[in-house]
Backbone as a ProteinNet text record, in pm:
[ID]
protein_1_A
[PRIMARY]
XXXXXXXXXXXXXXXXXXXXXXXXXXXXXXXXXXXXXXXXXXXXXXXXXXXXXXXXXXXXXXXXXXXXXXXXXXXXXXXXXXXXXXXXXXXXXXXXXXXXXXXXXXXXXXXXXXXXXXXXXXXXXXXXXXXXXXXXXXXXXXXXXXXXXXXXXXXXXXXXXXXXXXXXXXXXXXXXXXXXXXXXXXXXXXXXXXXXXXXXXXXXXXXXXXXXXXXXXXXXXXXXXXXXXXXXXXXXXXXXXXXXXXXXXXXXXXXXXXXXXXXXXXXXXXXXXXXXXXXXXX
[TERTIARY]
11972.6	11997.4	12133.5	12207.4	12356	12325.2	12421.2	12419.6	12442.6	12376.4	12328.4	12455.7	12579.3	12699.5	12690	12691.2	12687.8	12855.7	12940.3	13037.8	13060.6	13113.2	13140	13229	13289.5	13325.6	13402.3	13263.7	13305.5	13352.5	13377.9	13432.4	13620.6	13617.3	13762.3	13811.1	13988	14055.7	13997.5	14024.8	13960.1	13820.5	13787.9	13611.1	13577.7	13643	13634.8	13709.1	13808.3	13833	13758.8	13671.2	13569.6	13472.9	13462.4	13297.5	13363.9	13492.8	13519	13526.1	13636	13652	13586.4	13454.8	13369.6	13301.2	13290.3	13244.2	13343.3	13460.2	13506	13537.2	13566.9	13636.3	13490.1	13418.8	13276.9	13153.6	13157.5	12982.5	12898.9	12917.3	12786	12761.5	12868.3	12780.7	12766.9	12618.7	12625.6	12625.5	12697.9	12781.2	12690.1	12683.4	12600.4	12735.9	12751.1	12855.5	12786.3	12868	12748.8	12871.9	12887.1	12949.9	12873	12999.5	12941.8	12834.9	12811.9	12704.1	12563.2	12571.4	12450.1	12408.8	12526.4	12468.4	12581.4	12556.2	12665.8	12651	12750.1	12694.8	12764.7	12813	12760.9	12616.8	12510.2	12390.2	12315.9	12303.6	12304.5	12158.9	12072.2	11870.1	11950.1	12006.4	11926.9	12028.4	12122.3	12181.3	12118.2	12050.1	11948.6	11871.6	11776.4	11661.2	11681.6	11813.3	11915.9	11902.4	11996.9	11981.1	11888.3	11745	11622.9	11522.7	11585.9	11508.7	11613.2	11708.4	11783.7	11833.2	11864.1	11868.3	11988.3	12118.5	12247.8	12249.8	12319.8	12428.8	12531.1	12601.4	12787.9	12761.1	12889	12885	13065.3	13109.6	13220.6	13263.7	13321.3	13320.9	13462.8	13518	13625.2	13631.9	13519.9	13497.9	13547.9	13650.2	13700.4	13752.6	13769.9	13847.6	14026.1	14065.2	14210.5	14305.9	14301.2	14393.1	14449.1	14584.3	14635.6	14636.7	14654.4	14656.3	14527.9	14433.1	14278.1	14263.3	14281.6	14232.2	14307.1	14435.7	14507.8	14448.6	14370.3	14319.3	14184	14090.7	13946.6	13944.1	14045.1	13996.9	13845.3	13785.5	13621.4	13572.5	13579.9	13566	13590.8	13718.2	13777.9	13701.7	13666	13659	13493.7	13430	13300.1	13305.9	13316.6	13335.2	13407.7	13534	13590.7	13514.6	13497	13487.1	13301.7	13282.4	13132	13053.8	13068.7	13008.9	13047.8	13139.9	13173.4	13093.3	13079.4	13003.6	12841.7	12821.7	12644.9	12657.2	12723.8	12682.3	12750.5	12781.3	12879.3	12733.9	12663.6	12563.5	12432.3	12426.4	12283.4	12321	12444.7	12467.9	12517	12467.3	12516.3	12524.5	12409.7	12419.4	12461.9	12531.2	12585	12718	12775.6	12943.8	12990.9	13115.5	13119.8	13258.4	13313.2	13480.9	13497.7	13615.3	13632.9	13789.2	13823.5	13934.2	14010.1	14106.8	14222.8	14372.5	14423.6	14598.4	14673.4	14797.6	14898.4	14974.2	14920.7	14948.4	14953.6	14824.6	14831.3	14966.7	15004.2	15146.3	15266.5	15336.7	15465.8	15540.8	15546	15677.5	15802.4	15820.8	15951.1	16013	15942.6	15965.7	15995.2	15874.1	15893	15826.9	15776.7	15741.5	15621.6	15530.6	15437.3	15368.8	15347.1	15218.2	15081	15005.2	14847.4	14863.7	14911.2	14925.4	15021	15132.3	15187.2	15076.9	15165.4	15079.9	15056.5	14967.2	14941.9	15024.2	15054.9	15050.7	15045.5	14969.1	14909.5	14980.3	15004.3	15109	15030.8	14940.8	14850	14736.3	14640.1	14483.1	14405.1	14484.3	14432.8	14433.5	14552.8	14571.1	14490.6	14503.8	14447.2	14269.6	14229.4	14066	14043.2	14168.2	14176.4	14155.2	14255.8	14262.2	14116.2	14045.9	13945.7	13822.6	13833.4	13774	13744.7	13862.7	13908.3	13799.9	13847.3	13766.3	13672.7	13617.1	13442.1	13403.9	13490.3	13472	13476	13597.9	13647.3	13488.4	13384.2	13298.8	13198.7	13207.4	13081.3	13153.3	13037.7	13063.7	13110.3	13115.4	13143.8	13251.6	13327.5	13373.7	13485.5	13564.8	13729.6	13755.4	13867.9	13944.1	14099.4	14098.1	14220.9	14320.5	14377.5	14495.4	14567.8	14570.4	14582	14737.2	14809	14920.2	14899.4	15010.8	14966.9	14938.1	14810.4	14762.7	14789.4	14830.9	14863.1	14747.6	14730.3	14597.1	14565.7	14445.1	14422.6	14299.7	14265.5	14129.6	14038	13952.3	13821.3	13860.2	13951.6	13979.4	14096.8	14122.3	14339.5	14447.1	14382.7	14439	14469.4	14449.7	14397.5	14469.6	14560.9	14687.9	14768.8	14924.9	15004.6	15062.2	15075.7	15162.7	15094.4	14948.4	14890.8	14931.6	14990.9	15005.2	15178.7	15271.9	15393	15382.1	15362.3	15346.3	15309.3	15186.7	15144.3	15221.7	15291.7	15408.3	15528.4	15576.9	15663.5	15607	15484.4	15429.3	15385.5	15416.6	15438.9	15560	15669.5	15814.2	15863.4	15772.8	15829.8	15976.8	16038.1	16151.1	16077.5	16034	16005.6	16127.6	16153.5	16185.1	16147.6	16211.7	16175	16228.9	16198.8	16309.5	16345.9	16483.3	16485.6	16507.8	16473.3	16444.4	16271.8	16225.8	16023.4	15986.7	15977.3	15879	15794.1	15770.3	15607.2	15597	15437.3	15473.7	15380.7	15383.2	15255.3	15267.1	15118	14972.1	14890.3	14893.3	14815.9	14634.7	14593.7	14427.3	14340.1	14374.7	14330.6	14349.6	14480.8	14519	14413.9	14432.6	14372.9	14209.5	14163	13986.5	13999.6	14099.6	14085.3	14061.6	14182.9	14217.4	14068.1	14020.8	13907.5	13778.8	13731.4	13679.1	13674.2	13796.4	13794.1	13802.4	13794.1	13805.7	13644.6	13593.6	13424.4	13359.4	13427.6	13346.4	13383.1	13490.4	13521.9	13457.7	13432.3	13398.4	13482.7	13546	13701.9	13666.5	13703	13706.1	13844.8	13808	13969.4	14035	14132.1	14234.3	14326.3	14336.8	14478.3	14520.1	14666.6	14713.1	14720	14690.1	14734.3	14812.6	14904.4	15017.2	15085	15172.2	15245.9	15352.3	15422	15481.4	15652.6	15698.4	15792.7	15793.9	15904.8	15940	16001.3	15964.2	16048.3	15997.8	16141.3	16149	16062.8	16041.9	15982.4	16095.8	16201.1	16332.8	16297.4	16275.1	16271.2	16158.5	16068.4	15941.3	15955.2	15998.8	16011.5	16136.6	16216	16325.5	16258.2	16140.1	16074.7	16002.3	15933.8	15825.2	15883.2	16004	16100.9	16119.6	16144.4	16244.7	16155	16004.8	15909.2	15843.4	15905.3	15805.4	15880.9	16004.7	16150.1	16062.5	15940.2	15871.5	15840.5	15820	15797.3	15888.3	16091.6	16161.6	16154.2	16148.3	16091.7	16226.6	16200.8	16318.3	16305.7	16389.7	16379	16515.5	16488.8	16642.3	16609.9	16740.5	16720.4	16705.1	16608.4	16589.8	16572.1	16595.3	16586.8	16511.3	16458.2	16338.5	16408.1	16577.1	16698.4	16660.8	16624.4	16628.1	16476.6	16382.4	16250.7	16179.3	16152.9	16056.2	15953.5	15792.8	15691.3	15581.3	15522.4	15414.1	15484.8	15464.6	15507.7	15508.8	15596.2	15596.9	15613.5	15547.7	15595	15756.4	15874.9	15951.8	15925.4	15870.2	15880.9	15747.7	15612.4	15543.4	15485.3	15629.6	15597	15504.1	15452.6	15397.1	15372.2	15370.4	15409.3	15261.9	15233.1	15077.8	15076.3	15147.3	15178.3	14991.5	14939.6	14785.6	14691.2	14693.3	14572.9	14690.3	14768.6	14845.7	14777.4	14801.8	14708.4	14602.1	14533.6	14385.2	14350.5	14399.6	14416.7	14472	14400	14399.1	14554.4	14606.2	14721.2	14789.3	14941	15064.5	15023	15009.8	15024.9	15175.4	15190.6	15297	15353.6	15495.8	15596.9	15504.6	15573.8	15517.7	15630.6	15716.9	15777.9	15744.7	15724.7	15664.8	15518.4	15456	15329.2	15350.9	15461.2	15520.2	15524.1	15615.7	15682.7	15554.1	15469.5	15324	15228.2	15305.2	15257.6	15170.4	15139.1	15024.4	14889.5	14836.2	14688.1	14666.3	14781.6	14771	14818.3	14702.1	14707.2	14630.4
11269.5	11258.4	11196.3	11235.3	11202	11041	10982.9	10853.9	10858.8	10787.9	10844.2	10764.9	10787.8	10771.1	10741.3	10637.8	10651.7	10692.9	10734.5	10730.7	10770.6	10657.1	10645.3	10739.9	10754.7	10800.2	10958.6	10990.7	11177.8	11309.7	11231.3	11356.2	11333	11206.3	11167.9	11212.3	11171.6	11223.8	11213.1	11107.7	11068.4	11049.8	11039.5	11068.7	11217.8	11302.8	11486.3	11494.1	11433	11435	11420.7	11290.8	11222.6	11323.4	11377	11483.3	11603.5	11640.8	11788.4	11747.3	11665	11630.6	11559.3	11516.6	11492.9	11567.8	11692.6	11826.4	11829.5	11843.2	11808.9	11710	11562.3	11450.1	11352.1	11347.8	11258.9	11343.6	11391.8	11476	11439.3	11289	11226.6	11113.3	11140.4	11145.4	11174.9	11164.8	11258.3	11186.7	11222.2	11229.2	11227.7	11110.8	11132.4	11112.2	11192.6	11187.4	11106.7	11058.5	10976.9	10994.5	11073.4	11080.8	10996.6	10982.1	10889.7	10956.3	11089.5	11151.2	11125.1	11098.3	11092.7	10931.4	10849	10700.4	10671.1	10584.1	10473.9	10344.7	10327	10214.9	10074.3	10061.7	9950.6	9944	10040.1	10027.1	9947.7	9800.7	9759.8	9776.1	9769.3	9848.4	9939.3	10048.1	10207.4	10220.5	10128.4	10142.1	10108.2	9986.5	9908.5	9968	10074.2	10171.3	10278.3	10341.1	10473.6	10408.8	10283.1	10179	10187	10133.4	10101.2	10228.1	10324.6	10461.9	10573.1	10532.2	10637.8	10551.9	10398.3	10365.8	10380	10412.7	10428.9	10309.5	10375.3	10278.3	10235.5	10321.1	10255	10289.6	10189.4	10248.4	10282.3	10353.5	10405.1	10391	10271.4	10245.8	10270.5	10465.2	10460.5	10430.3	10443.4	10444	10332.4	10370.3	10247.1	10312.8	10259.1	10261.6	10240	10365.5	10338.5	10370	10424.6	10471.5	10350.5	10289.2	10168.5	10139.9	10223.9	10242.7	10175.8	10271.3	10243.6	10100	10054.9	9933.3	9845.2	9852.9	9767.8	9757.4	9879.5	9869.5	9802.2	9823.9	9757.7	9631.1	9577.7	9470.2	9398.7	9446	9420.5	9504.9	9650.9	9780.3	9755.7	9750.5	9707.1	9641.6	9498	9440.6	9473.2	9480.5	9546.8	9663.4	9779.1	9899.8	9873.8	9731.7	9758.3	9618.6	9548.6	9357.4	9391.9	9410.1	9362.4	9460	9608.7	9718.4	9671.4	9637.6	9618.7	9537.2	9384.4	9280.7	9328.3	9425	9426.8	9524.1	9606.3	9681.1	9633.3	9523	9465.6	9388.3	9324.9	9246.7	9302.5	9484.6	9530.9	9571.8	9578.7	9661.5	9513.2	9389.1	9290.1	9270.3	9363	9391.7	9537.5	9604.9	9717.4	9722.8	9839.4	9799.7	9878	9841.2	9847.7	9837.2	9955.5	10016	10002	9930.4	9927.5	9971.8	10089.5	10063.3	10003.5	9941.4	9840.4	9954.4	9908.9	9943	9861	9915.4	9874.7	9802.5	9778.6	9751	9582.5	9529.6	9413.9	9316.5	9427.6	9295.2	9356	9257.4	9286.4	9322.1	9392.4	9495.6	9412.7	9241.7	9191.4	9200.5	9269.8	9249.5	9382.1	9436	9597.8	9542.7	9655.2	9668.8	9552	9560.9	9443.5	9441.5	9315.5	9324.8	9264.7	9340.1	9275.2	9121.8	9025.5	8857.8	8846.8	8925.7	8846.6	8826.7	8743.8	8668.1	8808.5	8861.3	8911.8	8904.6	8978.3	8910.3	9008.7	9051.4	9149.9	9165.4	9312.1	9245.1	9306.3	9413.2	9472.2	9466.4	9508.2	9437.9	9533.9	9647.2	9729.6	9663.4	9620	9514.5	9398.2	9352.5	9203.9	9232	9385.3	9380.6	9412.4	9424.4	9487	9387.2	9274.4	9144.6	9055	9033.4	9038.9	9112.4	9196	9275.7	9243.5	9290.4	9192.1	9120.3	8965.6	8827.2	8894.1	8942.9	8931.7	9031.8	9129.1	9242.6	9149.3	9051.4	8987.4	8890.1	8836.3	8763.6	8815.3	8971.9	9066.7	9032.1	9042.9	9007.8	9136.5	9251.3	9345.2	9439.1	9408.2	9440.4	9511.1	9632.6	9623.6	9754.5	9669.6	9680.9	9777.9	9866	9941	9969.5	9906.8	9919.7	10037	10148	10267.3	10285.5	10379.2	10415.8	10541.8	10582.6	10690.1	10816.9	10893.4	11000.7	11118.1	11184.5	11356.3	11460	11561.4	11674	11719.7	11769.1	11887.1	11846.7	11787.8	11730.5	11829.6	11822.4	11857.5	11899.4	11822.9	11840.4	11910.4	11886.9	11949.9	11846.9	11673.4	11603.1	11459	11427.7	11320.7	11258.9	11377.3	11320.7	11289.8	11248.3	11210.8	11306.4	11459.2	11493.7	11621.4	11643.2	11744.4	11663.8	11622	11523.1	11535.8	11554	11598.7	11709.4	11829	11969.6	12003.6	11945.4	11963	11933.3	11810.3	11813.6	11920.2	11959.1	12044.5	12189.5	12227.3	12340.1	12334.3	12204	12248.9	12206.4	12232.4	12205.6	12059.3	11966.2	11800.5	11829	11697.1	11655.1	11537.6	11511.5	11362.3	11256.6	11145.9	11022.7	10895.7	10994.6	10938.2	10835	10721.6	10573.4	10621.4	10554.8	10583.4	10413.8	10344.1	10199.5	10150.1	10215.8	10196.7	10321.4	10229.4	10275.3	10280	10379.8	10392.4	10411.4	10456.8	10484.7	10617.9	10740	10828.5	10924.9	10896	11022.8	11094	11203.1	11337.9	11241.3	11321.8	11239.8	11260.3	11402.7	11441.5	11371.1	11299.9	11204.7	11110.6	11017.8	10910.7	10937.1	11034.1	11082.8	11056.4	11123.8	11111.3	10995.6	10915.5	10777.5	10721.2	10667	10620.3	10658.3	10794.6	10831.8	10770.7	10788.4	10722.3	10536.4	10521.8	10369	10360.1	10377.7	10403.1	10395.7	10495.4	10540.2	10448.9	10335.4	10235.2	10089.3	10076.4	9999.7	9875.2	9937	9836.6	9752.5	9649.8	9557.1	9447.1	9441.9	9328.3	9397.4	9341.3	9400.7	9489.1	9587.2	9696.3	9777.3	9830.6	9901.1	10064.3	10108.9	10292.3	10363.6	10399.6	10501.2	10540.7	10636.5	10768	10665.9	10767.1	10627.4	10714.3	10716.1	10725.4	10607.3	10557.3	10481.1	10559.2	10629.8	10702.7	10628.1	10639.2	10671.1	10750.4	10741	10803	10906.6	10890.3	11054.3	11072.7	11047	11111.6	11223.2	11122.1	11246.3	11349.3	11325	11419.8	11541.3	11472.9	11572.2	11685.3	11590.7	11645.9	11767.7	11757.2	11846.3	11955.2	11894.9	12019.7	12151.8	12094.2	12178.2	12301.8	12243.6	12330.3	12448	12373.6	12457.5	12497.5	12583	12634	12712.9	12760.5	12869.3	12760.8	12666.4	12571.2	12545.3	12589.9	12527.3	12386	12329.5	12148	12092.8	11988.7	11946.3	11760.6	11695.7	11521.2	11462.4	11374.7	11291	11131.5	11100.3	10982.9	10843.5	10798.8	10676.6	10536.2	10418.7	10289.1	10208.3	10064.1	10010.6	9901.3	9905.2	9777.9	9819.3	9990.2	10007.8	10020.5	10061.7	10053.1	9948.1	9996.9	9840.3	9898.6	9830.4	9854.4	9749.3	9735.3	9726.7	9698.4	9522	9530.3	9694.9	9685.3	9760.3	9692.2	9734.9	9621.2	9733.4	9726.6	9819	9879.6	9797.2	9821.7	9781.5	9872.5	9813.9	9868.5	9945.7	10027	9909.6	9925.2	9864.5	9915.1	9831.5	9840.7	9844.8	9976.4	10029.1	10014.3	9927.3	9915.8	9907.5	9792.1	9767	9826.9	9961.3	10051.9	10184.7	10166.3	10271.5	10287.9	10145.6	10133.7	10148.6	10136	10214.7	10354.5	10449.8	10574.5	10665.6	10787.2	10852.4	10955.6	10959.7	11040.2	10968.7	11002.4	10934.8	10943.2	10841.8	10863.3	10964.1	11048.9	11146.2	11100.7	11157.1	11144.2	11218.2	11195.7	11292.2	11399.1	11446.3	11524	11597.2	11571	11664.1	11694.3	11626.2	11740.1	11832.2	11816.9	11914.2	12036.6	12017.7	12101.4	12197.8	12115.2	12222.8	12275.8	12241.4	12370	12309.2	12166.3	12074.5	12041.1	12164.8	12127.8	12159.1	12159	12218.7	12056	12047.7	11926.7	11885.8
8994.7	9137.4	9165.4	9247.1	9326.8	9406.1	9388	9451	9603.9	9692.7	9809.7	9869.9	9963.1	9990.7	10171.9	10223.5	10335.3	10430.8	10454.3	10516.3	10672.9	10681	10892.6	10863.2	11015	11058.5	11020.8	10974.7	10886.5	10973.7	11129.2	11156.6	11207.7	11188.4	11176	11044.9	11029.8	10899.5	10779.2	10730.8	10626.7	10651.6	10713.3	10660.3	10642.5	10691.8	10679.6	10570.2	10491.4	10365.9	10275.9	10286.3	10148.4	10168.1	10289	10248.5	10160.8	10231.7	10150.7	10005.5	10005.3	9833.8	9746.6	9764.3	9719.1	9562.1	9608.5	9503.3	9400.2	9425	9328.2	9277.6	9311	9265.6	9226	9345	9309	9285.8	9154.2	9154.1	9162.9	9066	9100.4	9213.1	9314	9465.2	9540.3	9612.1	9746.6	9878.2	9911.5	10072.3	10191.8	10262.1	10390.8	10504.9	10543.5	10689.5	10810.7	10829.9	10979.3	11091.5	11178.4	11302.1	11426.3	11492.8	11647.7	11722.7	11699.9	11754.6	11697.8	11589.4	11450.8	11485.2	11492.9	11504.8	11505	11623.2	11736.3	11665	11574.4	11492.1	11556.1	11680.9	11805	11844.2	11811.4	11812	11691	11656.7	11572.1	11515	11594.5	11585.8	11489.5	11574.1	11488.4	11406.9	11380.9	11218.3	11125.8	11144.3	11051.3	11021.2	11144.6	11083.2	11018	11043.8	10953.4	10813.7	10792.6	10685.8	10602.3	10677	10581.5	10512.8	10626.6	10609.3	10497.1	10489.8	10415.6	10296.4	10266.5	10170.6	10115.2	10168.2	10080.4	9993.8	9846.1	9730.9	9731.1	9848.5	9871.3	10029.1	10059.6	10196.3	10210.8	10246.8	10302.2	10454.5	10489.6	10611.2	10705.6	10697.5	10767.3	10926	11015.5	11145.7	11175.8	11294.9	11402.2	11505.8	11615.2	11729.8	11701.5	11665.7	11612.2	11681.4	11778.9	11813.1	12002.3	11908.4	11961.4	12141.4	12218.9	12366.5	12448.8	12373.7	12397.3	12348.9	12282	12198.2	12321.9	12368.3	12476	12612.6	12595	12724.9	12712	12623.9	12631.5	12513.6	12508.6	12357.5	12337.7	12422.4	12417.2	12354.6	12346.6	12304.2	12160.1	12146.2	12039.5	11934.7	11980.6	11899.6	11838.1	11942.4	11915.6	11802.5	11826.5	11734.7	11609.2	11576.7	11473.7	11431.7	11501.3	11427.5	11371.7	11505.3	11489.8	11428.1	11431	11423.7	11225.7	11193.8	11050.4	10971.7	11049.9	11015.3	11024.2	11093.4	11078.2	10943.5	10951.2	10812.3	10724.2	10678.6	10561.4	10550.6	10639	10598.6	10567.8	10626.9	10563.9	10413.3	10378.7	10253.4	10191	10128.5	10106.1	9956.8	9927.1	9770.4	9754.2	9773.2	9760.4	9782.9	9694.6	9720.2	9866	9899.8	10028.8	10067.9	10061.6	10055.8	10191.9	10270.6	10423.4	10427.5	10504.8	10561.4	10718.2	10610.1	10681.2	10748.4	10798.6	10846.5	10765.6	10754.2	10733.9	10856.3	10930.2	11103.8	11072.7	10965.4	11024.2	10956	10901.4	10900	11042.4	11061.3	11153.6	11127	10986.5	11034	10959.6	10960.7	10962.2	10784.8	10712.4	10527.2	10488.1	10458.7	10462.5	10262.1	10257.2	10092.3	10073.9	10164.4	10140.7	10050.3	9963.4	9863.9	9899.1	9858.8	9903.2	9929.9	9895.4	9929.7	10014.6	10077.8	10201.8	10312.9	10362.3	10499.3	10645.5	10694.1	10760.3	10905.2	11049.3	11123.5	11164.8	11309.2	11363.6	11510.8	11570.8	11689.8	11794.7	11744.8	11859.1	11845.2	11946.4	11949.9	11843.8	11830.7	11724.3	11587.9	11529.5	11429.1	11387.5	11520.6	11531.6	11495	11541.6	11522.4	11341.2	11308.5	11205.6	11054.1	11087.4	11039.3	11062.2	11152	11183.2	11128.4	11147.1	11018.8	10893.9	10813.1	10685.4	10641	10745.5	10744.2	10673.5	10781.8	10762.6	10639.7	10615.7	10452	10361.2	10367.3	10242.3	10188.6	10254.8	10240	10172.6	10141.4	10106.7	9971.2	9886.5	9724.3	9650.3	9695.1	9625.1	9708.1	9797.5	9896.9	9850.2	9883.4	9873.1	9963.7	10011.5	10150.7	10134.9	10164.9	10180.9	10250.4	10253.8	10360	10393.2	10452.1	10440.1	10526	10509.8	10525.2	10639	10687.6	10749.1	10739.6	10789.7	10702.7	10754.6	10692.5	10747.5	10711.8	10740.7	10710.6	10841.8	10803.4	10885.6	10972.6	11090	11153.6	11195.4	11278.8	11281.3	11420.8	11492.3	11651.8	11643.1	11523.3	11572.2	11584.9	11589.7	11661	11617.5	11519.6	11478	11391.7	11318.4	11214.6	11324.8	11198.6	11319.1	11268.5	11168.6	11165.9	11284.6	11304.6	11413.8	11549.6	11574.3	11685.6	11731.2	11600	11666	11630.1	11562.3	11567.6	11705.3	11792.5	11893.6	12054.1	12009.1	12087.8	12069.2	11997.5	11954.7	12038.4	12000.6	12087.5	12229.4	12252.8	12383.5	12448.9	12353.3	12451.7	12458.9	12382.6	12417.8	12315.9	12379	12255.5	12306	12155.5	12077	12045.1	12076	12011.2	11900.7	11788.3	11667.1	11628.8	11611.5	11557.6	11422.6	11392.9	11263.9	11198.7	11294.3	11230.7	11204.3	11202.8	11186.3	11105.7	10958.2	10877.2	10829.8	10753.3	10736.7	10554.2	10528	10397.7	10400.8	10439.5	10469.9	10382.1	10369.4	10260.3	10341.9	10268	10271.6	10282.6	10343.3	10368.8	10238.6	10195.1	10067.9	9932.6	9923.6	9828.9	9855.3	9981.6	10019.9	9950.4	10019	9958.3	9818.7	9720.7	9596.4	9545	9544.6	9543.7	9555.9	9655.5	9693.5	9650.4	9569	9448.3	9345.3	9310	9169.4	9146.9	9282	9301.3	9270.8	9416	9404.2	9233.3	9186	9046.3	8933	9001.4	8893.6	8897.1	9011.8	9138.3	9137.6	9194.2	9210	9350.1	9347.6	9417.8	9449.6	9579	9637	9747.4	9780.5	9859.5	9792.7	9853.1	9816.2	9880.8	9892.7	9949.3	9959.4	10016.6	9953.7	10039	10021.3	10074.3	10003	10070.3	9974.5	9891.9	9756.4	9707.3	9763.3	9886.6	9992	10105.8	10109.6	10242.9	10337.9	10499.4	10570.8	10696.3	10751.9	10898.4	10982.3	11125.6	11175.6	11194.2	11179.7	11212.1	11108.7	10990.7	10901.3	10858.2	10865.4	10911	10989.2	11055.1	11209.2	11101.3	11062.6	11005	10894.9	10814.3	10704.6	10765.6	10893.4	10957.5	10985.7	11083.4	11195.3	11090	10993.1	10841.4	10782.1	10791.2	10779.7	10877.3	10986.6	11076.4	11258.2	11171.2	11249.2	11400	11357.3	11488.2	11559.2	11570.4	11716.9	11733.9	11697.8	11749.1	11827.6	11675.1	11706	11753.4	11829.4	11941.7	11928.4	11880.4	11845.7	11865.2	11874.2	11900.5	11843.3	11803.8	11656.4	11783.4	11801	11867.1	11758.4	11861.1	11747.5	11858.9	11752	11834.6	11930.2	11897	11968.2	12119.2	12121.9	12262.1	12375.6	12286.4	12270	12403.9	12482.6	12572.3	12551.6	12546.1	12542.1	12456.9	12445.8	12348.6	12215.7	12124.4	12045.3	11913.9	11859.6	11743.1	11640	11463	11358.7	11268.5	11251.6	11205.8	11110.3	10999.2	10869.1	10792.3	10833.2	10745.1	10596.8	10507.9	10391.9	10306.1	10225.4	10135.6	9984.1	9909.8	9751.3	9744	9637.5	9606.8	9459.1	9375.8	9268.2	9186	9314.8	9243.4	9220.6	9349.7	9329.1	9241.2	9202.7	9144.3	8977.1	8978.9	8790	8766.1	8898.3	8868.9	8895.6	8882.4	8958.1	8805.3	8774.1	8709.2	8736.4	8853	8901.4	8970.3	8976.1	9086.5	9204.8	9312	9424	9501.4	9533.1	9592.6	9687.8	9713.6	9773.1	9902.3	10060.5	10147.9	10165.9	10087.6	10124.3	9977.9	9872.8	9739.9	9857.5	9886.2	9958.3	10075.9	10111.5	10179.5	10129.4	10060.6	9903.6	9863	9856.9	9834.4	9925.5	10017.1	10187	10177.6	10186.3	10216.1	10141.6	10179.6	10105.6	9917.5	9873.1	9725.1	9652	9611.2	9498.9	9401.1
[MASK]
++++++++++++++++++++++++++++++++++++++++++++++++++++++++++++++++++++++++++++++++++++++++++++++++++++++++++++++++++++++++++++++++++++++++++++++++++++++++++++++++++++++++++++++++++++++++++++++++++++++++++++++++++++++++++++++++++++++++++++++++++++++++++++++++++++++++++++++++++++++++++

């Protein structure tokens, strides 16, 4: 019998990754998808009875409220769906291992190349639920926490990467403003799924980082995409964050994946070599 796999949020990126790549990367486990439709796991009852009645061995906990705007507007919302919704199932699965993903958000941006031990500092409420989070993962005895980079692929909505997100602007006529002072370090979702397989199957534990092993710009990305995909006559202009008002931003939060690199059967990739392979070939 397949090890019974609970994973949130399976109809977001990475959770529609770990189910597909599963068959091949994890055989011996099987995959329970749990979407917000299946169970509202702010419903803390009928997680517990999903819980006691279905019995998962790992839990895979990508589900959160991520997307930064929303989070500014309800930090009650927020904190509920990412803080608390985490802490009840970190505590039904207390003897079971229990993979959570983190952002790269919660540092500020001011270093660039972070290693799992710099000091955190969170600048938006998305972050801040994020760090928060953490806390309460880091206390589970078998816990490990991923700090994830930004993910590109193919969603369930169309919408959900950030690279379906400027393609989508592009088709409809925007010119985007790309900084070319805020970086990132971004992976294919499919890597990420892998990665997190073979973690699972080692049962690795702690804090670690995962992103592409590239430091780019957001022009740069934007330059990487445009180059590919000439029929949306993609339209950008090189912006910086000197001029930027809004809502903090962190510039620079690449991070050094040196730790989950040595545990990993394959290189983490450049995002422009997965380019190179018209995306989904890896």
């Amino acid at each position: 019998m397949k090890l019974p796999v609970w994973i949130t949020g399976a109809a977001g990126l990475i959770g529609n990754y770990l189910i597909q790549t599963a068959p091949r990367f994890a055989p011996g486990f099987g995959p329970v998808g749990l979407t917000r439709a299946q169970l509202d796991l702010t419903d803390f009852v009928a997680v517990q009875r999903e819980f006691e009645r279905q019995r998962p061995q790992l839990i895979i906990h990508s589900a959160a409220m991520s997307r930064s705007p929303a989070c500014q507007e309800n930090p009650r919302l927020a904190r509920l769906t990412n803080v608390d919704a985490t802490r009840n199932l970190a505590e039904l699965a207390a003897d079971l291992p229990f993979i959570f993903f983190s952002t790269d958000l919660v540092f500020d941006g001011q270093k660039g190349q972070y290693v799992e031990a710099d000091a955190v500092n969170p600048l938006s409420v998305y972050a801040e639920t994020k760090v928060a989070a953490e806390e309460v993962v880091r206390r589970h005895p078998r816990h490990l926490i991923l700090r994830a980079g930004l993910n590109a692929g193919q969603s369930l909505t169309g919408d959900r990467a950030f690279d379906e997100q400027m393609l989508l602007a592009w088709q409809a006529g925007k010119v985007l403003d790309l900084f070319t002072d805020e970086y990132r370090c971004p992976i294919w979702a499919g890597v990420t799924a892998r990665a997190v397989w073979e973690l699972a199957a080692k049962g690795a534990t702690g804090t670690m980082h995962l992103g592409g092993a590239e430091r780019l710009s957001r022009y740069e990305i934007g330059q990487l995409l445009a180059a590919r995909h000439p029929e949306l006559n993609p339209r950008f202009v090189a912006g910086t964050l000197k001029h930027y008002r809004g809502a903090p931003r962190a510039p620079d939060v690449s991070m050094n994946c040196a730790k989950v690199q040595a545990l990993l059967s394959f290189p983490l990739p450049k995002f422009s070599e997965w380019l190179d392979k018209n995306g989904e070939t890896f």
